[in-house]
C-alpha positions as CSV (number, residue, x, y, z in Angstrom):
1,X,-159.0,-35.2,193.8
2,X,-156.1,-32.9,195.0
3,X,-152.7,-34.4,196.1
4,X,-153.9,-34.1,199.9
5,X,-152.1,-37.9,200.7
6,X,-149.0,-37.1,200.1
7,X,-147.8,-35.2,202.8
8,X,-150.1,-37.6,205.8
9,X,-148.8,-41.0,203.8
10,X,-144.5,-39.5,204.1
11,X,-145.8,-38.5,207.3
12,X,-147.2,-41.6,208.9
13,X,-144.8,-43.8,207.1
14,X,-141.9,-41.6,209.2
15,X,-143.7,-42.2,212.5
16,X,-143.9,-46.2,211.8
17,X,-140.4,-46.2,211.1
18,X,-139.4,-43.8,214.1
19,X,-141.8,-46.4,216.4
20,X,-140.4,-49.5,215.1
21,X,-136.9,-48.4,215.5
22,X,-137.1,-47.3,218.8
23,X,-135.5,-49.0,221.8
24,X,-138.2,-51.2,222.9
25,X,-137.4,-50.6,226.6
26,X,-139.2,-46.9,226.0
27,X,-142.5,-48.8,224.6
28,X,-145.3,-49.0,226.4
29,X,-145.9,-52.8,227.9
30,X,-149.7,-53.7,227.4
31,X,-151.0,-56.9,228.6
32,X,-153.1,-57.8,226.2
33,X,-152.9,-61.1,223.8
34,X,-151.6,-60.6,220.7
35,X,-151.9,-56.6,221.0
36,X,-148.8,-56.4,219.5
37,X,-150.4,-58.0,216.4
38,X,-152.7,-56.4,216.3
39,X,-151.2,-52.6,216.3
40,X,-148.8,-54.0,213.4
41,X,-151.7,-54.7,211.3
42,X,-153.8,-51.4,211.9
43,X,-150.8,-49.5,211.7
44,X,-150.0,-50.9,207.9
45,X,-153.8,-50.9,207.1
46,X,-153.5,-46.7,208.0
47,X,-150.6,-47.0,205.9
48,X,-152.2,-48.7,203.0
49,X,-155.1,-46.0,202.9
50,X,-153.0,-43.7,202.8
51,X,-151.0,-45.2,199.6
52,X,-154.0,-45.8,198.0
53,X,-155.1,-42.5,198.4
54,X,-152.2,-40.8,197.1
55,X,-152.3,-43.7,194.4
56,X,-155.8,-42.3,193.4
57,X,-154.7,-38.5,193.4
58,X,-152.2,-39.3,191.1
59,X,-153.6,-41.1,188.7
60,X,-151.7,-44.7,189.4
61,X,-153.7,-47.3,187.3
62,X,-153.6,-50.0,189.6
63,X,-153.9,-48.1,193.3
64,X,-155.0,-51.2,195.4
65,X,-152.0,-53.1,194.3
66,X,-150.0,-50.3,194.7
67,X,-151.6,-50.0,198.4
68,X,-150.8,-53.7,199.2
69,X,-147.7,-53.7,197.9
70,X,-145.7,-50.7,199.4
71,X,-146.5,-51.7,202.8
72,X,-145.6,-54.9,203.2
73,X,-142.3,-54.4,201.3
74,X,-141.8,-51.2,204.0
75,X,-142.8,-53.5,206.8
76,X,-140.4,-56.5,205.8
77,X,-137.8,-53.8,205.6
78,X,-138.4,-52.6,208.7
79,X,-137.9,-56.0,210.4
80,X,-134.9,-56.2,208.9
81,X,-133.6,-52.8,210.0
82,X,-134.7,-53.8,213.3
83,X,-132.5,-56.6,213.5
84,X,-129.6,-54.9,212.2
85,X,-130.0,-51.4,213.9
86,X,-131.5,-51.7,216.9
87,X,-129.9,-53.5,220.2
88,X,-132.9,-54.7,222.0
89,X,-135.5,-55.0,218.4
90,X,-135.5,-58.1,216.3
91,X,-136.5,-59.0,213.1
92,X,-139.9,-61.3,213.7
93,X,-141.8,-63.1,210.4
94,X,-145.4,-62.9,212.9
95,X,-144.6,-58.9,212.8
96,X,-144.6,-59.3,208.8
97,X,-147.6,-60.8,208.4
98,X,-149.7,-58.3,210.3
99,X,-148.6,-56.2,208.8
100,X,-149.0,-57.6,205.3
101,X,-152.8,-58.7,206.2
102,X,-153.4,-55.2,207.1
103,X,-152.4,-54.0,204.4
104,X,-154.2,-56.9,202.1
105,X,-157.4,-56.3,204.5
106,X,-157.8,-52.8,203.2
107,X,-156.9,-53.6,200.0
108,X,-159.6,-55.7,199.8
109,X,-162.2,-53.2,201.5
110,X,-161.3,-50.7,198.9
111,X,-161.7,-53.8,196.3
112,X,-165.2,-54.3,197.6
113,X,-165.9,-50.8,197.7
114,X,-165.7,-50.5,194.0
């Protein structure tokens, strides 16, 4: 498998960071329950594809763990940039675990798909 991940995984990592810093004043406000929750976990399940991807094309032994493991690490450091950076962000635990179960939820597709 060619080293295709690489540059999408940097890439989409960048953008969650550049989203998750920004002020939240220039978000967009949807009304929908738990929305919010919901983004954080797709977002960090696209993110853990992508690991494990780029795991596979370089030959990692253990790419799922790798995949589950990178993203929720980024995303509890991206709380805590939040809270330190930004003005109007915060550092929030529920933000964390969305993002960790999407992460662990496509860990555990790729799991099954084995």
């Amino acid at each position: 498998m060619p080293k295709t991940f690489l540059f999408p995984t940097i890439l989409w990592a960048l953008v969650i960071l550049a989203l998750s810093l920004m002020p939240g004043k220039d978000l967009p406000s949807i009304d929908i329950d738990y929305i919010d929750k919901i983004g954080h976990a797709v977002v960090y399940g696209i993110l853990a594809y992508l690991i494990y991807g780029t795991g596979v094309s370089f030959k990692i032994r253990t790419p799922i763990l790798v995949a589950i493991i990178i993203p929720i690490c980024y995303g509890i450091l991206i709380e805590l940039l939040q809270d330190y950076l930004s003005e109007d962000r915060f550092a929030d635990i529920y933000d964390a675990i969305a993002n960790a179960f999407g992460a662990i939820f496509v860990g555990m597709i790729q799991i099954l798909r084995r």
